[in-house]
VEXDREN-2710 file (C-alpha; in Angstrom, 1 decimal):
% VEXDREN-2710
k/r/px/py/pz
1/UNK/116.9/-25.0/-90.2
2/UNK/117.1/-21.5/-89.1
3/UNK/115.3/-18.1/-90.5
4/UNK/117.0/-14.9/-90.3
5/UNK/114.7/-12.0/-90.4
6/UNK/116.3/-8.8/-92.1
7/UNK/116.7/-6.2/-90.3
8/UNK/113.9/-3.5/-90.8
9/UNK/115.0/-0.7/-92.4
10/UNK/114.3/2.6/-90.8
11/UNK/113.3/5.3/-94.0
12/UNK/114.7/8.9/-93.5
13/UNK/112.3/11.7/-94.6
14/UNK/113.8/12.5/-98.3
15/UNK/113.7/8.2/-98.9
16/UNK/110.0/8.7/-98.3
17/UNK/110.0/11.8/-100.6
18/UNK/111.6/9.6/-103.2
19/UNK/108.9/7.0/-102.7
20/UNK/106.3/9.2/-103.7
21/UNK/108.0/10.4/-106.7
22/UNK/108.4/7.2/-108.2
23/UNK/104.2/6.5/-107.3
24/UNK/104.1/9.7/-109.7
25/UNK/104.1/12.7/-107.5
26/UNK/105.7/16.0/-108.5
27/UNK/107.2/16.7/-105.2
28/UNK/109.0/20.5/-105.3
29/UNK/109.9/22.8/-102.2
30/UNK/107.3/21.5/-99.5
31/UNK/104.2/20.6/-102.5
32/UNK/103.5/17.5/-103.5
33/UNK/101.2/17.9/-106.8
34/UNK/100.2/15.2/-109.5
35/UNK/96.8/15.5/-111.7
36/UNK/96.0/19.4/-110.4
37/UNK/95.6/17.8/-106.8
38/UNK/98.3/18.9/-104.1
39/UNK/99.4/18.8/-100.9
40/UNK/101.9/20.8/-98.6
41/UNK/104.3/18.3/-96.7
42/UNK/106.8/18.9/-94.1
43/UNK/109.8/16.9/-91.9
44/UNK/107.5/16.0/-88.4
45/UNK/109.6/16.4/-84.7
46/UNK/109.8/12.5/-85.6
47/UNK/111.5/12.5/-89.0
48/UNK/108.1/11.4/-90.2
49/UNK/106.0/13.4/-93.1
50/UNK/103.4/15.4/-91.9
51/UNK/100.6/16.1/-94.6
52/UNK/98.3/19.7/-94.4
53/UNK/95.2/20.0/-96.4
54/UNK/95.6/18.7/-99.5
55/UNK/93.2/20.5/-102.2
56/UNK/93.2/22.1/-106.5
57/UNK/96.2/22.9/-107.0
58/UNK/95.6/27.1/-108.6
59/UNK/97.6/29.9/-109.8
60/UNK/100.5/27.7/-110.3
61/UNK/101.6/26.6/-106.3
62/UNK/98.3/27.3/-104.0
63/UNK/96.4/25.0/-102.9
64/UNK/92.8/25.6/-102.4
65/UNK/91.2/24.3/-99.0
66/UNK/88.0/22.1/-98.8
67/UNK/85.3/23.6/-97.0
68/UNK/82.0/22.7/-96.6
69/UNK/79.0/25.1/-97.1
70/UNK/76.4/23.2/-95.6
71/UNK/74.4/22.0/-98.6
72/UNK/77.7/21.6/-100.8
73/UNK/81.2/21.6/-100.2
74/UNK/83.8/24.5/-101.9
75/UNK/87.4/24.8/-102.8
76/UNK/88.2/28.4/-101.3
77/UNK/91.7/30.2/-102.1
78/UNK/94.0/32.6/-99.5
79/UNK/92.0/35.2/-101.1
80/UNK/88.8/33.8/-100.7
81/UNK/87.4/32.8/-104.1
82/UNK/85.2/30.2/-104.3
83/UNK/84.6/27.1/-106.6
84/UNK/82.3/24.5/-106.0
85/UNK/83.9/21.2/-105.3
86/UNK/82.5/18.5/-108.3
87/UNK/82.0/14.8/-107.8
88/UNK/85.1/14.4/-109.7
89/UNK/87.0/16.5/-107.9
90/UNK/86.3/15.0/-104.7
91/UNK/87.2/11.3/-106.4
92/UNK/90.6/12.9/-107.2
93/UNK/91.1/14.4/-104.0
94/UNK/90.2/11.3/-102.2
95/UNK/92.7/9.1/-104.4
96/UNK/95.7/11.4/-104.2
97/UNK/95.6/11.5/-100.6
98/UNK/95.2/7.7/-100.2
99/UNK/97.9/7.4/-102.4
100/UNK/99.9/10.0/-101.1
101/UNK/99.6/8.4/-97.8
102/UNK/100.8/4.8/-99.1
103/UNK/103.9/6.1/-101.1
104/UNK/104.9/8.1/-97.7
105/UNK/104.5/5.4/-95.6
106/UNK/102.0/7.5/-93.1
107/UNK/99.7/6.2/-90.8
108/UNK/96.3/5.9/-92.9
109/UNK/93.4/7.0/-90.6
110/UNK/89.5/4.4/-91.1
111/UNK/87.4/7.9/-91.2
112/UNK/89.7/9.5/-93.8
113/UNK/89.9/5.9/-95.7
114/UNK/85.7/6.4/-96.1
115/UNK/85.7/9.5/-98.2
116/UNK/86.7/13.0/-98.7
117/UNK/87.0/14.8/-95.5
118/UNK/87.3/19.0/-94.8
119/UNK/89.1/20.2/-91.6
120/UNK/86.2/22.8/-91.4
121/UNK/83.4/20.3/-90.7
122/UNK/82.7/18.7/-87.3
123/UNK/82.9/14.7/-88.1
124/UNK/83.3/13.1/-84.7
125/UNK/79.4/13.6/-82.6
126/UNK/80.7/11.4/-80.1
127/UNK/81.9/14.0/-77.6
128/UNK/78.9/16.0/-76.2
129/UNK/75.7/13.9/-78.0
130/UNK/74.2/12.9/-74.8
131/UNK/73.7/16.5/-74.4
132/UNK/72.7/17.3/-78.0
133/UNK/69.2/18.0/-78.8
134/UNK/69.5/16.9/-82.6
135/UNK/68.5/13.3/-83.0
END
């Protein structure tokens, strides 16, 4: 007996789209937004999605970055207002983009799949630690 395999189907970028508004994203323009959490999205060189920061969704369509100040982390606006980033925003945060991810189909990363990350905040210590003085 003999097994065809189907032939994989190759997913444009709006059937992606479509996959993450049936996982219950609002997906408008380039913003993908569901629970006050969003993200920006955009067609990649590859047809691919390609994610920005995701953060609170304010003032209707921006979306507030995740920094972190040292002791705590922030949400900061354009304009530079500050909020401080609470446990449960940082479980929301960290679920809408694993999900996000999954409904698009892109590439989940092991460091982001921990916990909630900021693009402000040096993660890797690899590079350079020889070198480092802090132990």
């Amino acid at each position: 007996m003999f097994f065809r395999r189907e032939p994989e189907k190759t997913l444009t970028y709006s059937d992606r789209l479509a996959a993450a508004r049936s996982a219950g994203f609002s997906v408008e323009g380039n913003l993908a937004v569901r629970r006050g959490v969003g993200c920006s999205i955009q067609e990649g060189a590859d047809g691919l999605p390609e994610l920005g920061e995701a953060g609170l969704v304010v003032h209707g369509k921006e979306v507030a970055r995740l920094v972190h100040g040292g002791y705590q982390m922030f949400f900061v606006t354009r304009d530079g207002h500050k909020m401080a980033a609470l446990a449960d925003h940082l479980r929301a945060l960290h679920g809408f983009t694993e999900d996000l991810i999954e409904a698009l189909g892109v590439t989940s990363f092991y460091n982001n799949g921990l916990g909630t990350v900021c693009t402000g905040h040096l993660y890797d210590r690899v590079k350079d630690r020889e070198s480092s003085t802090h132990h």
